[in-house]
N, C-alpha and C positions, 0 to 999 in steps of 0.2 A: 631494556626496551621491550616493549608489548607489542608483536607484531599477530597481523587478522587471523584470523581462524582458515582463512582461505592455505598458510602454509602448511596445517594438517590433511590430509589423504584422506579425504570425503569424494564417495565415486560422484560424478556429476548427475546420475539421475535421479539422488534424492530430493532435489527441487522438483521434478519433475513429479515425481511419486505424490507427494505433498501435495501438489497441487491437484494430482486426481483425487485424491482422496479427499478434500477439502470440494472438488466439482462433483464425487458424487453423493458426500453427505445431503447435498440439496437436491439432485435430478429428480429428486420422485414429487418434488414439491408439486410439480405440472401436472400431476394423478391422484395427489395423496394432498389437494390443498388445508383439508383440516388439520394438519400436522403441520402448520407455520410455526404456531409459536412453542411447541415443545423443540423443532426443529432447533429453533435462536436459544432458547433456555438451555438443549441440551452442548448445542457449543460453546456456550458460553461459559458454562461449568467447566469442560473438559478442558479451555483451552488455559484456566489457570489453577487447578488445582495441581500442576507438577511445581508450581514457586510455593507453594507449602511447605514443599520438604528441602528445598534449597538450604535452609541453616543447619538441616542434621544430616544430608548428602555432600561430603564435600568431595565430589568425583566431576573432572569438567567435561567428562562427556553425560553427563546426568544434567551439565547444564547447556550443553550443546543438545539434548533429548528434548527437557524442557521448552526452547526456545522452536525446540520445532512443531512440539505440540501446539504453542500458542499459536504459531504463524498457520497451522494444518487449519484447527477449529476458528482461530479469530477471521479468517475467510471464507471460511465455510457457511460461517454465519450470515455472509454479506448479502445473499439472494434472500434469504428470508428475513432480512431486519427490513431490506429497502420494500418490498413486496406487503408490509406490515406497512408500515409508512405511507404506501402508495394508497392500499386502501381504508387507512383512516383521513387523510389528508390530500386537499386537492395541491396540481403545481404552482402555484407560486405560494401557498404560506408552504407548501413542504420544502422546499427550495430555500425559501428563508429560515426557516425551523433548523436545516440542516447547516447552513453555514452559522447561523449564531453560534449551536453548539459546538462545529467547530472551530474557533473563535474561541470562544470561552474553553477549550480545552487548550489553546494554546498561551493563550492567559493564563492559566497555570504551568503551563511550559518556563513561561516566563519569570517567573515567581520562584518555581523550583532552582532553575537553572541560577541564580543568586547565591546560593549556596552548597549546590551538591559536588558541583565539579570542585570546589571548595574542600568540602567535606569528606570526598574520594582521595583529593591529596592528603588529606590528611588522615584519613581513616582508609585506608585500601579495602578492608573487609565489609564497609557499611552500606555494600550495596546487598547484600548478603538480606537484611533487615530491612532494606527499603523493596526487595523484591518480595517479600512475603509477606509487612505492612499491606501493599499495592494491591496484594493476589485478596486480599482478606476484605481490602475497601472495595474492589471489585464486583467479588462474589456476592457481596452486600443486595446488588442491585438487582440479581435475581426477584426478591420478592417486588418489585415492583416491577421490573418485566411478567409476572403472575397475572398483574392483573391490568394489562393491557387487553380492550375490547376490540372486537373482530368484526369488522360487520358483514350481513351475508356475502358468500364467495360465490364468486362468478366464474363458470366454468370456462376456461380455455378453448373453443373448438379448432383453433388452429395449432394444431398438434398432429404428431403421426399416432395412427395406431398404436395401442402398444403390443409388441411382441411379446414371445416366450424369453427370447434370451437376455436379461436382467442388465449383463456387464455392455450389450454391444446399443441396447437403446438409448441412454443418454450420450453416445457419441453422436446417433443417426440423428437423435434431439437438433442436437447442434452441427452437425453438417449441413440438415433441413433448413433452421434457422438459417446458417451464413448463403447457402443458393438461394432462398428467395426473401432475401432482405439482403440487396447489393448496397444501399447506403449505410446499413450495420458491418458488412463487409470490409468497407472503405475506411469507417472509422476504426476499425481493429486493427486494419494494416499501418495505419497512422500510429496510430497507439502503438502497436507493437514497435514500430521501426526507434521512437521518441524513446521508449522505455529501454529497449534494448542498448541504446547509450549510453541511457544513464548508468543501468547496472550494468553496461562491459568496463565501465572506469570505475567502479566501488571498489575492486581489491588492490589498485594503484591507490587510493584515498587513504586506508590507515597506511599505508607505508611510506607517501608522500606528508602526511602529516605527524608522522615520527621522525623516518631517515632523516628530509629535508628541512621540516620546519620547526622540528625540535620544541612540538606543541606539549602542555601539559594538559591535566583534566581540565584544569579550571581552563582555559585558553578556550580549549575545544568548547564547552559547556556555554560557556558564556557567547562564543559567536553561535553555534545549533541550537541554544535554548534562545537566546536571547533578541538575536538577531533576525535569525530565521521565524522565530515568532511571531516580531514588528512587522514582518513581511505577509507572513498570514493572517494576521489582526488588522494590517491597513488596506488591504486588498482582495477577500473574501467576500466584503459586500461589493466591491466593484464587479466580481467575476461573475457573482453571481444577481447583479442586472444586468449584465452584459447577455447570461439566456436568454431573456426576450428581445435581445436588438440585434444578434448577432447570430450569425448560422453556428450548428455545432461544430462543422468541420475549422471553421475559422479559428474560433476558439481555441480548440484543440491545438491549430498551428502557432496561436499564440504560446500557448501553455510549454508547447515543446521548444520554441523558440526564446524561452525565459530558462530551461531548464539547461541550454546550451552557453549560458549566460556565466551559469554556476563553475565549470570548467576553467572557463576563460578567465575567470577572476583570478583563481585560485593561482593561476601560471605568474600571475605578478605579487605574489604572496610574498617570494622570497625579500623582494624588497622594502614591504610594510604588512605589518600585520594588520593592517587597516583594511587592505582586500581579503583577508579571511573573512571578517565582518560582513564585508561588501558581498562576497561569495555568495555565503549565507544566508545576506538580504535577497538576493534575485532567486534563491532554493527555495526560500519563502514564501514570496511572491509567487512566483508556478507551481507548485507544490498547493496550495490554496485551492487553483484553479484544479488543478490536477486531481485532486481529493472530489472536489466536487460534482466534476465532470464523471470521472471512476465511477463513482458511487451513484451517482443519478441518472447517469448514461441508459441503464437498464429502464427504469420507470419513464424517461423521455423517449427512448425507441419503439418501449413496448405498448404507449396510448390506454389502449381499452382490451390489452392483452396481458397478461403474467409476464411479469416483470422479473422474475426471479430465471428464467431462461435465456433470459438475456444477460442478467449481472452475471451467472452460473457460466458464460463465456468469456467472462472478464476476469474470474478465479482462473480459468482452466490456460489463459493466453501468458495470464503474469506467472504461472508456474514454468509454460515452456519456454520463456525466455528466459526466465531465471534458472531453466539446467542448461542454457548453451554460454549468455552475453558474458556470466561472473567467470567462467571457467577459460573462455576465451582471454577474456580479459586479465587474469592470473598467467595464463602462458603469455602473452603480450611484456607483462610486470616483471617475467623469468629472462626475457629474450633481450628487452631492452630496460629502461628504467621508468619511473613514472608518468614523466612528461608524456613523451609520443602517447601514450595509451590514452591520458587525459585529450590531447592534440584531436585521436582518431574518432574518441567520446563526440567531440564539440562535432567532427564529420558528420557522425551519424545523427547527430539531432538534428543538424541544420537539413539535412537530407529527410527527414520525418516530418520538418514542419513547412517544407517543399510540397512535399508529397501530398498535405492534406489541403494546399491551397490550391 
């Protein structure tokens, strides 16, 4: 049995770390706006040239390394993709723009997922080959992020000064920001409480889906790629008309209140694996909204402001919850079994999406 990486002895403030350093690849964006798009080019590189070497590395902490490089730089990137976006494109085609494509990446979710979990039972090592195919189609896309046009930058004036001391100005950045912007405030706590749920019950998930439901690749594959897909492909463009009718906060307690959904399925698995499916579907469904709202959040708060100070507090939130909720959550997994943890999960969303109504 394959049990998470959570039972290896990783101190908890690697998430943490990760995610500074992923918030302050972008800080200087606010000072230095002619460095957008080398910014996104250069994490984009960085975050997958370590699955290159994955076929002639065969050390699993080289792929425990790898995988945290992607997650360092694939975030890091996010203040200057959205911030690029924001100013070639006004909000509603960018809004549209952004959920097609995400859509259409899960259309291939779906596609994939047909045969990989498939192919994993059967080929254990073929992920080996499909992580450094991925890393190669990837990299591809640099040259056409090259020639992405920029049109003139507008300076920021609502900003602090900037000081001498380098490491402590992107904190005062974002202290500034969250005192005076109480409605960006609000939605962070929101966010934070929803998410913090979700990932205190992710290290109960592989071990509830091994110990108890004696899932295989294909199993898994087929309800995450498959299921969860359907959910993002038939629900993507509802979330996203739902921006214009609907307040963000609301939204948001939608979203977290769909993510609470995922939980509660899963607790009636044992008797059909029809609610794994079902699971899935409702992961989909929020997870949709979730992606979009994450991701757009910054260019919706920030108007006719740099937008990349904004998402640049969306890296820096989902790192600190990711060094406390997973580790919590693993002591929970030690103390008792998976259930109550899943139980406490479904608590704290329902509590999150209280909070923001």
């Amino acid at each position: 049995k394959v049990y998470p990486v959570l039972n290896l002895v990783i101190p908890p403030a690697v998430p943490i770390l990760i995610s500074f350093f992923s918030f302050y690849w972008s800080s200087n964006l606010l000072r230095e706006r002619d460095k957008l798009l080398t910014n996104l080019m250069g994490a984009w590189v960085l975050a997958r040239i370590p699955f290159l070497c994955l076929p002639f590395v065969h050390n699993v902490w080289f792929l425990i390394f790898a995988a945290g490089v992607y997650q360092l730089f694939s975030r890091a990137a996010i203040p200057s993709m959205m911030e690029i976006l924001k100013l070639n494109m006004k909000k509603k085609p960018r809004e549209k723009l952004f959920s097609r494509l995400y859509v259409i990446s899960f259309i291939e979710s779906i596609v994939m997922g047909l045969f990989v979990g498939k192919l994993l039972d059967m080929h254990e090592q073929a992920w080996l080959i499909l992580f450094f195919l991925a890393a190669i189609l990837s990299l591809i896309s640099i040259f056409i992020q090259m020639k992405i046009p920029l049109p003139p930058l507008m300076i920021d004036n609502n900003i602090l000064p900037k000081t001498s001391n380098r490491f402590m100005q992107p904190i005062k950045d974002c202290l500034y920001l969250i005192r005076s912007r109480p409605d960006f405030a609000h939605f962070q706590w929101g966010f934070m409480i929803g998410g913090f749920g979700l990932m205190f019950i992710t290290p109960a998930l592989n071990i509830y889906y091994v110990d108890t439901l004696n899932l295989t690749h294909h199993h898994l594959a087929m309800a995450r790629y498959i299921w969860m897909g359907v959910g993002v492909v038939c629900s993507s463009f509802i979330w996203q008309k739902s921006l214009d009718k609907i307040s963000l906060n609301r939204i948001t307690a939608y979203i977290i209140l769909g993510f609470s959904f995922f939980p509660f399925a899963l607790l009636f698995a044992n008797f059909s694996l029809f609610w794994i499916n079902l699971a899935f579907l409702f992961y989909g469904i929020a997870q949709a909204g979730s992606h979009l709202i994450w991701n757009l959040s910054g260019t919706l708060f920030a108007k006719n402001e740099d937008s990349s100070k904004f998402s640049g507090i969306n890296v820096l939130m989902v790192g600190i919850r990711g060094a406390i909720a997973p580790v919590l959550g693993g002591l929970f997994c030690d103390l008792f079994t998976p259930i109550p943890v899943l139980i406490i999960g479904i608590a704290i969303c329902l509590s999150g999406s209280i909070f923001m109504l």
